[in-house]
C-alpha positions as CSV (number, residue, x, y, z in Angstrom):
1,X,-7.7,-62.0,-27.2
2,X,-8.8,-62.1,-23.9
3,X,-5.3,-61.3,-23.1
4,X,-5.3,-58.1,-25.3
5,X,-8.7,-57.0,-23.8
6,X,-7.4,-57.1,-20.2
7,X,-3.7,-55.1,-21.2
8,X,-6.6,-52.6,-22.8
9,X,-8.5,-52.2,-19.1
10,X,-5.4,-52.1,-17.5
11,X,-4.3,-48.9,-19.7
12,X,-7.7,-47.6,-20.0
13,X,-7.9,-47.3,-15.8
14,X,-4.4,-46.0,-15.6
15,X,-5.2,-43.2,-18.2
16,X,-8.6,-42.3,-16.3
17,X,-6.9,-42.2,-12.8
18,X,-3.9,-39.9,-14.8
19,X,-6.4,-37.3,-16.2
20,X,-8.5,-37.4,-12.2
21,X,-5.3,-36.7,-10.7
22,X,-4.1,-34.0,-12.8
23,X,-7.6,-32.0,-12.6
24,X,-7.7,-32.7,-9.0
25,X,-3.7,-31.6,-8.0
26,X,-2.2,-28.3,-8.8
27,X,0.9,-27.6,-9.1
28,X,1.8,-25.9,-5.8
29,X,3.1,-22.5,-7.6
30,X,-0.8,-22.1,-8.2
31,X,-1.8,-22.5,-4.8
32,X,0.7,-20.6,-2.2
33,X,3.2,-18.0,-2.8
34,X,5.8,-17.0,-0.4
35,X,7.0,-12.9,0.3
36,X,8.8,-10.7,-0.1
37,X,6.7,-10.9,-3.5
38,X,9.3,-9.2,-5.5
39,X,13.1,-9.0,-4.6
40,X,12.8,-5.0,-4.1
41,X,10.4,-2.4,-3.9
42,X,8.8,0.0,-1.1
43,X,5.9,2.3,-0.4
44,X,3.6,-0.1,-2.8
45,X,0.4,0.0,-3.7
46,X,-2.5,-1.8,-5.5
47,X,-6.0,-2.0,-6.4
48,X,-8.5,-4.4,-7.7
49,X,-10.9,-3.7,-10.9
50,X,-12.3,-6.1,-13.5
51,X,-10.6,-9.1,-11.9
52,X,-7.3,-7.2,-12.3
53,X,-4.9,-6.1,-9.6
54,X,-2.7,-2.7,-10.7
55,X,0.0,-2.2,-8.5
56,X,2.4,0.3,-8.3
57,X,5.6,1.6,-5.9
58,X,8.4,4.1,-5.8
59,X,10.9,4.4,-8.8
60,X,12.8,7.2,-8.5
61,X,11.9,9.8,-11.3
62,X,9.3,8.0,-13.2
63,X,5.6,6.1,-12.7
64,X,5.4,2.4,-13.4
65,X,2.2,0.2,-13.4
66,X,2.3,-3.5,-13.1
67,X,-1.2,-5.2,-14.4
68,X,-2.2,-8.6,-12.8
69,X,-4.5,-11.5,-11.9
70,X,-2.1,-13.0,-9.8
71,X,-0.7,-10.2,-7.3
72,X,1.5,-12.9,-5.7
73,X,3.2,-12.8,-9.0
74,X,4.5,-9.5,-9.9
75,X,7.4,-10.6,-11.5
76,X,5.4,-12.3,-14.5
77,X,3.4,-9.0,-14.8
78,X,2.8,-6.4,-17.3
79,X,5.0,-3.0,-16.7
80,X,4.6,0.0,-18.1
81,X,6.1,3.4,-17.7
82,X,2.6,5.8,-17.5
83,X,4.4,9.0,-16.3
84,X,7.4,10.8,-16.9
85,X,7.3,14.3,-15.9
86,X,10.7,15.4,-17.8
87,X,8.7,17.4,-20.0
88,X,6.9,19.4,-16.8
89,X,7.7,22.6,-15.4
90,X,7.8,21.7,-11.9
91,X,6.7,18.3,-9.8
92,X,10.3,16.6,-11.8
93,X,11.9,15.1,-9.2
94,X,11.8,12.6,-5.8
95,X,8.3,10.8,-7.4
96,X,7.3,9.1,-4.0
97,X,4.3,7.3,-3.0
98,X,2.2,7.1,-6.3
99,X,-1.2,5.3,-5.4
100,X,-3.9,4.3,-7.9
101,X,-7.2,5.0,-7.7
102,X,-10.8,4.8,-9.2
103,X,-12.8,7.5,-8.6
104,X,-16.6,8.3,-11.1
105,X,-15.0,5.8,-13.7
106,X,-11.8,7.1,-14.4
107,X,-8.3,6.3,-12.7
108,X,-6.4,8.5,-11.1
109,X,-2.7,8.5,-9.8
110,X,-2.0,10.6,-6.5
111,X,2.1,11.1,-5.9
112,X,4.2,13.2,-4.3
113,X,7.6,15.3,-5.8
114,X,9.5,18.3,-5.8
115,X,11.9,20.9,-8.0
116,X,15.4,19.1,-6.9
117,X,14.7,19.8,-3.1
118,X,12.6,17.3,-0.9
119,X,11.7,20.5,1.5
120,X,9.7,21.9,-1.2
121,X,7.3,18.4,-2.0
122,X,4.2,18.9,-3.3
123,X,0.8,16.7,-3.8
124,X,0.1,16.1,-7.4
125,X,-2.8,14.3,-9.4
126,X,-2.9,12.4,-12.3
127,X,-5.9,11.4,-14.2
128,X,-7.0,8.9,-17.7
129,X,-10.4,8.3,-18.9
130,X,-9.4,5.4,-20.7
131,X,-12.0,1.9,-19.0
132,X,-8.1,0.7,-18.3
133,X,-5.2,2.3,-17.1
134,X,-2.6,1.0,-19.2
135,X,-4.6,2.0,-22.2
136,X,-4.8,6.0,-23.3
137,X,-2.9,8.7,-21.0
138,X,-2.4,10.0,-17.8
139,X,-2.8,13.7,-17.9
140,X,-0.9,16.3,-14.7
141,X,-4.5,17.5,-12.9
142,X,-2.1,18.8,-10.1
143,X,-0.4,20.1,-8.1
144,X,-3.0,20.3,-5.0
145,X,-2.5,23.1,-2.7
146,X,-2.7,21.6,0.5
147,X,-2.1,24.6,2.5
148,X,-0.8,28.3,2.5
149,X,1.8,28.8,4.4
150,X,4.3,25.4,3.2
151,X,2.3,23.4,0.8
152,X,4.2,20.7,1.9
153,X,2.9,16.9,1.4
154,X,3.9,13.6,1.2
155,X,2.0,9.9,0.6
156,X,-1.7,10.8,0.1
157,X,-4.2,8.3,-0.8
158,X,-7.9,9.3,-0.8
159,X,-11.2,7.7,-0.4
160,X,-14.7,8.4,-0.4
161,X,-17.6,8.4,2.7
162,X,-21.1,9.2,2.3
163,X,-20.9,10.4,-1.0
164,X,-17.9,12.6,-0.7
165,X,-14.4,12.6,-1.2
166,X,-11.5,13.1,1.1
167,X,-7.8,13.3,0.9
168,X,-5.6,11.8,3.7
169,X,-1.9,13.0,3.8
170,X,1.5,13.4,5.8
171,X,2.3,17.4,5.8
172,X,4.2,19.8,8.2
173,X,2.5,22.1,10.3
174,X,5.2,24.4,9.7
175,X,8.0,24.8,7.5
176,X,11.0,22.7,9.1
177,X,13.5,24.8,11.0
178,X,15.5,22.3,13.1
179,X,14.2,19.2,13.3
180,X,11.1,17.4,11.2
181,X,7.5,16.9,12.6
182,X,5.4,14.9,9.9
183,X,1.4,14.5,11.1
184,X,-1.8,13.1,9.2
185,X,-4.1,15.3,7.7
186,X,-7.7,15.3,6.3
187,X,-9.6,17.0,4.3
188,X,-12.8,17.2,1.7
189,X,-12.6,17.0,-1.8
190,X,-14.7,19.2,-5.0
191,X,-13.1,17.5,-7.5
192,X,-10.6,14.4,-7.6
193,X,-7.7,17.3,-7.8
194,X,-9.1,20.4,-5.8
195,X,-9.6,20.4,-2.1
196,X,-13.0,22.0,-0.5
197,X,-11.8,22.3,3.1
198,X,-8.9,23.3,4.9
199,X,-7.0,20.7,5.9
200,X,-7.0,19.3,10.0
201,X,-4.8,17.3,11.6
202,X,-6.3,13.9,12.7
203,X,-2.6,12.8,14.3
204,X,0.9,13.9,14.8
205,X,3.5,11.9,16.3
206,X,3.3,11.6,20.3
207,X,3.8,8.4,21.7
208,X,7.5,6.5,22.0
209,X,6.8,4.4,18.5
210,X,6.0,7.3,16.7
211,X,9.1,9.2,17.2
212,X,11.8,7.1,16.7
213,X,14.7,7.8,14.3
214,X,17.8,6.7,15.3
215,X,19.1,3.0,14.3
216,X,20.1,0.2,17.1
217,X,23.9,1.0,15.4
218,X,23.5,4.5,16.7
219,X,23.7,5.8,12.8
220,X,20.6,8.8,12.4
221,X,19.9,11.2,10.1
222,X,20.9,15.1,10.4
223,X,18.5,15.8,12.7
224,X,15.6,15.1,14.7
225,X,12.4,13.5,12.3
226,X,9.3,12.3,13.9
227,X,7.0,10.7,11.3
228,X,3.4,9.9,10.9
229,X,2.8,8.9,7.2
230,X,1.4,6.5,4.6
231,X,-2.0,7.0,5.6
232,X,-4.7,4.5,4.1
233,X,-8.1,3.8,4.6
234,X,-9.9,0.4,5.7
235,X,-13.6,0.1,7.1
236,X,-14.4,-2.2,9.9
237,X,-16.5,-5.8,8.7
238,X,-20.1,-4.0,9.2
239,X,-19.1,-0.9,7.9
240,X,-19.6,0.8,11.5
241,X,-16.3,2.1,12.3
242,X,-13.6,3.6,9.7
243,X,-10.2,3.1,10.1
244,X,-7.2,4.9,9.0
245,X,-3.7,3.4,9.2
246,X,-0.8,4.7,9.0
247,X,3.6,4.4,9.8
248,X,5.1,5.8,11.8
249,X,8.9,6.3,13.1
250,X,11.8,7.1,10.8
251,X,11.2,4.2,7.5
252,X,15.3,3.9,7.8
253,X,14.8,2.2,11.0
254,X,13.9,-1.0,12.6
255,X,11.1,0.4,14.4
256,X,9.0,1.6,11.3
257,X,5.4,0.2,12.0
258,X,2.2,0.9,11.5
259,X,-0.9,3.0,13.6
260,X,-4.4,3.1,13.7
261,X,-7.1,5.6,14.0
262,X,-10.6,5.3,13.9
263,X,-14.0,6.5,14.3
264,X,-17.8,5.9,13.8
265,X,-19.1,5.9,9.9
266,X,-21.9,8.4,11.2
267,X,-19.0,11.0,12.5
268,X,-18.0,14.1,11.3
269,X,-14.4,13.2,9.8
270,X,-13.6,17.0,9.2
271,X,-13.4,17.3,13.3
272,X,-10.0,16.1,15.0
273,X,-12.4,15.0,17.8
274,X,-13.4,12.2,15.9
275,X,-10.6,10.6,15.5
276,X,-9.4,7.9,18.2
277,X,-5.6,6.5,18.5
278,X,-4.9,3.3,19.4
279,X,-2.0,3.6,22.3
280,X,0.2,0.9,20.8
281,X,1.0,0.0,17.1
282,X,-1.1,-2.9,15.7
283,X,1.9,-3.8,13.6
284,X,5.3,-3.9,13.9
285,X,9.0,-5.4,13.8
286,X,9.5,-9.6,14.3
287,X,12.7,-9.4,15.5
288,X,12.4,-13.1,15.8
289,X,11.6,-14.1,12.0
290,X,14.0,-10.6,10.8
291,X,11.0,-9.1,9.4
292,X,12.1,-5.1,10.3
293,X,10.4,-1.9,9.4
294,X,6.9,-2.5,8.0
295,X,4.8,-0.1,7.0
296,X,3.0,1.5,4.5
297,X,0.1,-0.5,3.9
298,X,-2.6,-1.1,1.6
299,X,-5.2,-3.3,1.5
300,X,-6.8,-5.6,-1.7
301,X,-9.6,-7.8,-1.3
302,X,-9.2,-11.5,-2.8
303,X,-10.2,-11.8,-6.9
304,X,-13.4,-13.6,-5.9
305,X,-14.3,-10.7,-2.9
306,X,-14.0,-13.3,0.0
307,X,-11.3,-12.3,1.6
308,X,-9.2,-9.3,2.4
309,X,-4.8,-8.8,2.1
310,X,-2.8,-6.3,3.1
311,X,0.5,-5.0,0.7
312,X,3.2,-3.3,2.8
313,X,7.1,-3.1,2.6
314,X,9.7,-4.6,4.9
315,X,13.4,-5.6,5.3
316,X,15.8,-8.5,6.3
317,X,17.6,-6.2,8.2
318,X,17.8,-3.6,10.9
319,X,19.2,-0.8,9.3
320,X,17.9,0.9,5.9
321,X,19.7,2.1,2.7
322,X,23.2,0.3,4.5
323,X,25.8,1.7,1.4
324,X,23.1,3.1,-0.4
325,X,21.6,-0.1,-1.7
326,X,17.7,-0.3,-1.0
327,X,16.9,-3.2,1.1
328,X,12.8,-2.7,1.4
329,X,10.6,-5.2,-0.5
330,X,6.9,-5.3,-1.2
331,X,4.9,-8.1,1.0
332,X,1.5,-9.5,1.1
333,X,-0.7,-11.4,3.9
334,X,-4.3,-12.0,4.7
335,X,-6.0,-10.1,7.2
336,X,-8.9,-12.0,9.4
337,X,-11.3,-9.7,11.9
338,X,-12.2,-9.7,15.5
339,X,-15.3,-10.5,17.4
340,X,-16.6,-7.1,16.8
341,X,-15.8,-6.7,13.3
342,X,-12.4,-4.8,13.3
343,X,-9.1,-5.7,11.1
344,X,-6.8,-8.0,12.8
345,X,-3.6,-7.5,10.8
346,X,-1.3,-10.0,13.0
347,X,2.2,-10.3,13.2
348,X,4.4,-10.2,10.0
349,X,5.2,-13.6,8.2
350,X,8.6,-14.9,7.9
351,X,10.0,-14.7,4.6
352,X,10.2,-17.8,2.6
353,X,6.8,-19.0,4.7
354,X,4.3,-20.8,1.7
355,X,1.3,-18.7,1.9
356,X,-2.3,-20.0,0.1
357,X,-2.7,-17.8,-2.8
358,X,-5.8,-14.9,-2.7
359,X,-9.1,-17.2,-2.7
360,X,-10.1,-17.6,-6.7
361,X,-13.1,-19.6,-8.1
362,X,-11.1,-21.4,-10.1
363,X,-8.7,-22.7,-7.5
364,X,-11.5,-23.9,-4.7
């Protein structure tokens, strides 16, 4: 009896240390994550709403969103097809940059496409009233005349200051002749689809890293294209300064990387004056860990609001689109700030690096 009774402590113990162990340990796939965090994918996107992350990148002639609580794991996440323009009269081809948005309780999808001829891309604007986004349908709002003379524009994203809305973009000053010249522009909004300003030009490529389009391998495109583009909005810590980032150099090469501009809250953003350039890029090419070309960021807070990530796209390699294959994937690391309150993105990780998963209540 006494034999039985210690056997039964024996197992009792063993079974309460079992069950302390497994709610104290987690299996390490639900605390880090490693990039690139899906095998393929460029100029991606995401945002947070009702502890879901909706992410969504470039697919050619069609819109796909991918719903989430785990961004790290997009591969486990719900797809679905929200836009197919084959029924449209124009805006049917080259869907680049889509971007997903909230704006007065209803989402809407800014993208970028043309009639069969990049030359002629336009901004267009998708809207659904439905409280999610992969419930009810997206509706064409667009095409938002950006200018008169071109109506060229590429990448926007949009955000909103004091009340009002803006739209930040990559157009043409003028209609390209012989080479490319592809600047960030600004302006107001009356209406999530309708502009209220005429648009000003907040940055145009100038410096060394901005103007870059020819790979190490000497291959280039037909001719001359200097690019700022991908612009997206951050504010600093305190809310003081705002910040727009942006990429810059030819995305086909190495030396794609990403800009800042910024300026104080209580500024008048319509005014190029504003507007300050940092001399250098804040983030760029690791040569060292083969992390080439990011750019085209985003930024996501953490699901329980205490910390902030950024989403961009990278390669393995130098050169882009080698045999037509694309080699950009969609990445994700957390941001920290410096001593006055401004983003510190850091250097890119190395792929394959465990990184601790976006800060959740249920895994502190």
């Amino acid at each position: 009896m006494i034999r039985k009774l210690f056997l039964l402590l024996i197992i009792s113990s063993f079974l309460i240390t079992s069950c302390n162990n497994t709610s104290n340990t987690k299996p390490e796939s639900e605390e880090y994550f490693t990039n690139p965090i899906l095998p393929s994918g460029f100029n991606c996107q995401a945002t947070f709403f009702d502890g879901k992350y909706y992410y969504t990148q470039e697919t050619g002639d069609v819109i796909l969103l991918w719903e989430t609580e785990d961004i790290t794991n997009l591969s486990e996440a719900k797809c679905k097809e929200i836009w197919n323009p084959k029924e449209e009269k124009e805006g049917k081809h080259n869907l680049w940059s889509p971007q997903i948005h909230r704006i007065n309780d209803k989402w809407y999808i800014y993208y970028s496409a043309d009639d069969g001829n990049t030359d002629n891309h336009q901004i267009y604007v998708l809207e659904n009233v439905s409280q999610s986004p992969m419930d009810g349908e997206f509706r064409q709002k667009g095409p938002i005349k950006t200018n008169e003379e071109c109506n060229w524009g590429i990448h926007a994203s949009t955000f909103i200051h004091n009340n009002t809305q803006y739209l930040i973009w990559s157009g043409w000053p003028k209609r390209r002749i012989v080479e490319e010249t592809q600047c960030i522009y600004i302006a107001s909004m009356k209406n999530p689809w309708t502009l209220s300003s005429n648009r000003v030009m907040i940055s145009k490529p100038e410096y060394s890293w901005e103007r870059q389009w020819i790979n190490p391998d000497g291959s280039r495109t037909a001719y001359p294209i200097y690019v700022n583009e991908a612009p997206t909005f951050f504010k600093s810590q305190d809310g003081d300064k705002l910040c727009i980032y942006y990429s810059a150099s030819g995305c086909w090469t190495p030396y794609y990387c990403i800009g800042m501009l910024q300026c104080n809250s209580d500024s008048n953003l319509l005014d190029s004056l504003s507007w300050n350039k940092n001399h250098e890029p804040v983030f760029y090419l690791s040569e060292t860990d083969s992390i080439y070309g990011p750019g085209h960021i985003s930024f996501i807070p953490s699901p329980d609001n205490t910390e902030w990530y950024m989403l961009y796209h990278a390669r393995s390699v130098p050169n882009g689109n080698v045999g037509g294959v694309e080699l950009r994937s969609p990445r994700l690391q957390k941001i920290s700030w410096d001593k006055n309150g401004m983003p510190v993105l850091g250097k890119p990780i190395k792929n394959k690096v465990k990184i601790k998963k976006p800060s959740r209540q249920d895994f502190t």
